[in-house]
N, C-alpha and C positions, 0 to 999 in steps of 0.2 A: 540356409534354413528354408524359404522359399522354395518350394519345389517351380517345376517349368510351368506346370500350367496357371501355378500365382503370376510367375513373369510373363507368359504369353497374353496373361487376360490385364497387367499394365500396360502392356504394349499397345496392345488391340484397341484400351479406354484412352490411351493420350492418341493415338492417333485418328478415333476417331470423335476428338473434339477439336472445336479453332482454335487450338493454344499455339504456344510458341512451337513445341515440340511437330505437332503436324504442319506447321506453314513452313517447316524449314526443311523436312524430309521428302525426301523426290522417290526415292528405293525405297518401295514398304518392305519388300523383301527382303535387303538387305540389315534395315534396323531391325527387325521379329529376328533373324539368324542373329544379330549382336546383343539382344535379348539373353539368348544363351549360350554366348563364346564363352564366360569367364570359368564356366561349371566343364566345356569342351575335354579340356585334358587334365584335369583332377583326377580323372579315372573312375570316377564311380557311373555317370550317367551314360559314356558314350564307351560301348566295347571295343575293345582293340586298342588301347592306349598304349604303345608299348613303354614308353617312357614319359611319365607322369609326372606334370608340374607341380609342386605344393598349392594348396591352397592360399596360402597365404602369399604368395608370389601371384597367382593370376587374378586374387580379390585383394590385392595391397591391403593385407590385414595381417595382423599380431597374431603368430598362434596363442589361443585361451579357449574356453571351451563355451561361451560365443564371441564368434570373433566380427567386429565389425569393421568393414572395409574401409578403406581412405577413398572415398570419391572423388573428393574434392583432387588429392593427387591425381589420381587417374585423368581431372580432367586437366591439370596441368599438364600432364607429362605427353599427352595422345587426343583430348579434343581440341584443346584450343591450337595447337599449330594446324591443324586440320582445319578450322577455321579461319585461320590467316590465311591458309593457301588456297581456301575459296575466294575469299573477301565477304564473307559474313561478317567478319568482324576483325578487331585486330589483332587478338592473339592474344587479349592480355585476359588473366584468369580473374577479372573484379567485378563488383556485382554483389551487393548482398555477402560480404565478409567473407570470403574461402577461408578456411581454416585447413589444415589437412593431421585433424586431428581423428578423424577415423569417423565422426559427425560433421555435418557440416554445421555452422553455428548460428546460419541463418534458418534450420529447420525451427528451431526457438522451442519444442517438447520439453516441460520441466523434467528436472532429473536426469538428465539421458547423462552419461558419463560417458570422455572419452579415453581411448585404450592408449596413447599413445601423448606425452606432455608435446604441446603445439612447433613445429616448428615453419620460420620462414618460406615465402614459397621460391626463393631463390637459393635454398637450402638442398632442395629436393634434388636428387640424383638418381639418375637412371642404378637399376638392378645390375651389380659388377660382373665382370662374365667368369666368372672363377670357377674350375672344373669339380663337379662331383667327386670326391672319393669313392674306389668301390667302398660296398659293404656286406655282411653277410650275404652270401646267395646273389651276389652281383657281381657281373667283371664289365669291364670297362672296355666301351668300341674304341676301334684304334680310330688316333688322330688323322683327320684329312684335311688339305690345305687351310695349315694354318692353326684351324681350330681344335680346342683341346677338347679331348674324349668326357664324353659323358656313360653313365649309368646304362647299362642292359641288363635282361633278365636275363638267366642263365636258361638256355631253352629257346629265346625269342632270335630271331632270323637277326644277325649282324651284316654290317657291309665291311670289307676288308677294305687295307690300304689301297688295294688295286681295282677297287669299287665293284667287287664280285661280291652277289649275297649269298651269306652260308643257308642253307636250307638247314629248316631246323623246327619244332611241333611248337606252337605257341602256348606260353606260360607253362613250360615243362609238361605239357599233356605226351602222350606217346601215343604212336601210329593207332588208329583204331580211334581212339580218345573221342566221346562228344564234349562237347564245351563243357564248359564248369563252374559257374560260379564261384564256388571257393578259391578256386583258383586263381579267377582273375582278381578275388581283392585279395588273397594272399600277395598276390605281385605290386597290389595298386599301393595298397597300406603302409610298406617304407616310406615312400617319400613324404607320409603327412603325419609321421609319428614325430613329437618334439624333441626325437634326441638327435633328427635327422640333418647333415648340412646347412646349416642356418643361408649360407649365403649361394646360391642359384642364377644360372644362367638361362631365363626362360628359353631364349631363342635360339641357343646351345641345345637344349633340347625339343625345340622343335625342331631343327634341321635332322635331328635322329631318326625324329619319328617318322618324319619325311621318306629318309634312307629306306628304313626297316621294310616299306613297303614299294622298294623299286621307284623313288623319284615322282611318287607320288601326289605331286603340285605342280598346277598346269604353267609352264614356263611361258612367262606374259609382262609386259611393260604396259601397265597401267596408263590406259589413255586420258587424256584430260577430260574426256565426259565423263569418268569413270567414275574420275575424284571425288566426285560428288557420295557416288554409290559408297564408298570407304568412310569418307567422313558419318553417312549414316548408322554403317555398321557399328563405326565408332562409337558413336552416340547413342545405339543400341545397351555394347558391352555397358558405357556407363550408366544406362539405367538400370541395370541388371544393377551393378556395386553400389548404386542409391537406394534401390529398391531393400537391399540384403543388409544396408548402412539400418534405414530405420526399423524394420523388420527387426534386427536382432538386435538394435537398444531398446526396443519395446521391450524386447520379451526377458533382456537382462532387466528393467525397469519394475516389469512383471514380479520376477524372481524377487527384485528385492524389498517389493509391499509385501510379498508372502513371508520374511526373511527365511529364503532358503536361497542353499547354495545348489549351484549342477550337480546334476547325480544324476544314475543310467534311470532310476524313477520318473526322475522331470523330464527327464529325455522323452521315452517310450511316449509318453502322455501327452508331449508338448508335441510332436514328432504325426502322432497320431489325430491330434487336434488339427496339425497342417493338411496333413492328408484330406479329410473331411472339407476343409473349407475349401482345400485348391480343386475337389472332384465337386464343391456346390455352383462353379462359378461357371456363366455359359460363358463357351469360347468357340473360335472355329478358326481362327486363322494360324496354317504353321508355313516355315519357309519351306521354298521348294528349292532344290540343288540345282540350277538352273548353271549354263556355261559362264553367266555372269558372275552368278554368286560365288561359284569356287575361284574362279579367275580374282575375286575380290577377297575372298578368306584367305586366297593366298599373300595377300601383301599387308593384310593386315599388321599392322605396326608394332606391337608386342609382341607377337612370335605368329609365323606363319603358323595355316591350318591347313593340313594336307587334304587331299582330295576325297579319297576314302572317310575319314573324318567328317567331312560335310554332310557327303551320305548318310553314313550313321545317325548325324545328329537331324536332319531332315527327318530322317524315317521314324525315331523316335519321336519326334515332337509331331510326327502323322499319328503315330498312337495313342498317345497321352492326347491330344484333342478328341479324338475318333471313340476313347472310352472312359473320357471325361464327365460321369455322372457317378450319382449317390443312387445307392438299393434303396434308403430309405433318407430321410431327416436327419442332419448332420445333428453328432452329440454329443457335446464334449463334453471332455474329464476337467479339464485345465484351464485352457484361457474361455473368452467367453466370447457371444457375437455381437456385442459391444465392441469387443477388442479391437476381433479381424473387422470389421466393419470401419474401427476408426479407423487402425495402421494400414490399411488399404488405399482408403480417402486422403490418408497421410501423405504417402507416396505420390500417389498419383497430382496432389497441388504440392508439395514439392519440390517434383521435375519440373513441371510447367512455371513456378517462380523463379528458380534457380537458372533455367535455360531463359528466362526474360531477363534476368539481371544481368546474366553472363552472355549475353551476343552484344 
């Protein structure tokens, strides 16, 4: 729900106060790109996805129509051993209650519900790697060593057994073709309609996407200074899933003093309301695609990010800062500037409590 330039301007405000979050990050670059990895291959914000993750697979969230993430998983499962292998801390996810109920339980907001009944954090298990079935209007790349074939779009360049790429017009365009919008979410929109695969191989599909464009991730063994740089990113992605955690129980919170339920109305309106506040907000900082930072999106722990991807997403978060202003006086239909005001201020002490309990 958060558009990038709400996450960019969390970023920008924890780092640049004394809290926990800036005294422990060394890569500003690195954390601002992990800001916006989890949104990366959903397929809506970065072009050229060819094989697209559920939402609910890269935001550890329930499909519902808002859905809110599991942070507190996420930081089970990817910050905290990253932590242990710095020696920031031990590894152990405690601190202010983790719950990994889709809220954390230490944010303490009355009301907020969570989407999923609580479970143990030695419960938690990695995403199983189990192959996509094709489905309409998809066939399936062949398997290579080992790994079992995931999902392509009919039209999108595959890699054969013999690791020859078919040439092929992307998202079914033909020769001539300029790009297309419709297109590309005609292509993106399977994988995050609810009747889709429930069970997904993030990293399965990232090595595709990898393929699709010629081995596209720069091949590198992360050096121990590096580590540092990953453990940032990391810690980016997770504030991005806190960020989106309180963000969308607010606005479910919202909905139900209004009692109303979702509908494409409260969308349009609630949707449009975001718009306005993420273009009120001054910002200036976006990552730059630097040799480091791809060399580090590549090993990122939940599923590699190809190289091309980086770009993309650099270039876009150059735009979105660069015309990041309101014509006129934001106005909204729906929520109020009380609202974003508080859930904004929310977030951001939050993070800075949450990463003080948990190192």
């Amino acid at each position: 729900m958060p558009s990038w330039n709400i996450h960019i301007a969390h970023a920008e405000g924890l780092l640049a106060k004394d809290g926990p979050v800036a005294r422990v990050v060394r890569d500003r670059n690195a954390f601002l790109f992990g800001n916006l990895i989890p949104d990366i291959y959903v397929g809506y914000m970065v072009p050229g996805i060819v094989h697209p993750i559920p939402y609910r697979v890269t935001h550890f969230a329930k499909p519902e129509h808002i859905p809110k993430p599991r942070e507190a998983e996420f930081w089970v499962q990817y910050v905290a051993p990253t932590l242990s292998e710095l020696g920031i801390a031990n590894g152990r996810a405690g601190g202010g209650g983790i719950s990994t109920d889709g809220v954390v339980d230490a944010i303490g907001a009355a009301g907020s519900k969570s989407p999923e009944p609580s479970i143990a954090v030695d419960e938690i298990a990695a995403v199983p790697a189990v192959a996509v079935p094709a489905a309409d209007g998809i066939v399936a790349v062949p398997a290579a060593d080992g790994i079992a074939a995931a999902p392509a779009a009919v039209g999108v360049a595959t890699v054969s057994a013999a690791g020859e790429e078919a040439a092929a017009m992307p998202f079914g365009a033909k020769p001539g073709d300029a790009g297309s919008l419709a297109r590309e979410v005609a292509h993106v929109s399977p994988a995050h309609a609810p009747t889709y695969e429930l069970e997904f191989d993030p990293a399965q599909s990232a090595r595709f996407q990898e393929e699709a464009f010629d081995g596209a991730v720069r091949a590198s063994a992360l050096p121990a200074a590096a580590r540092h740089s990953l453990f940032d990113m990391v810690l980016g992605a997770w504030t991005h899933l806190l960020a989106d955690t309180i963000w969308n129980s607010r606005v479910s919170d919202y909905l139900d003093v209004l009692g109303e339920k979702p509908s494409k109305g409260f969308r349009i309106k609630k949707q449009g309301d975001f718009d306005q506040f993420g273009k009120s907000l001054a910002i200036d900082a976006f990552p730059a695609p630097t040799p480091g930072l791809i060399d580090t999106a590549a090993q990122f722990p939940q599923y590699a990010i190809d190289e091309r991807s980086v770009y993309f997403t650099c270039a876009i978060a150059h735009e979105i800062v660069r015309t990041n202003h309101l014509a006129a006086p934001a106005s909204y239909r729906l929520l109020t500037e009380e609202f974003f005001a508080a859930t904004f201020d929310e977030v951001q002490h939050a993070a800075e409590r949450l990463m003080g309990e948990r190192l």
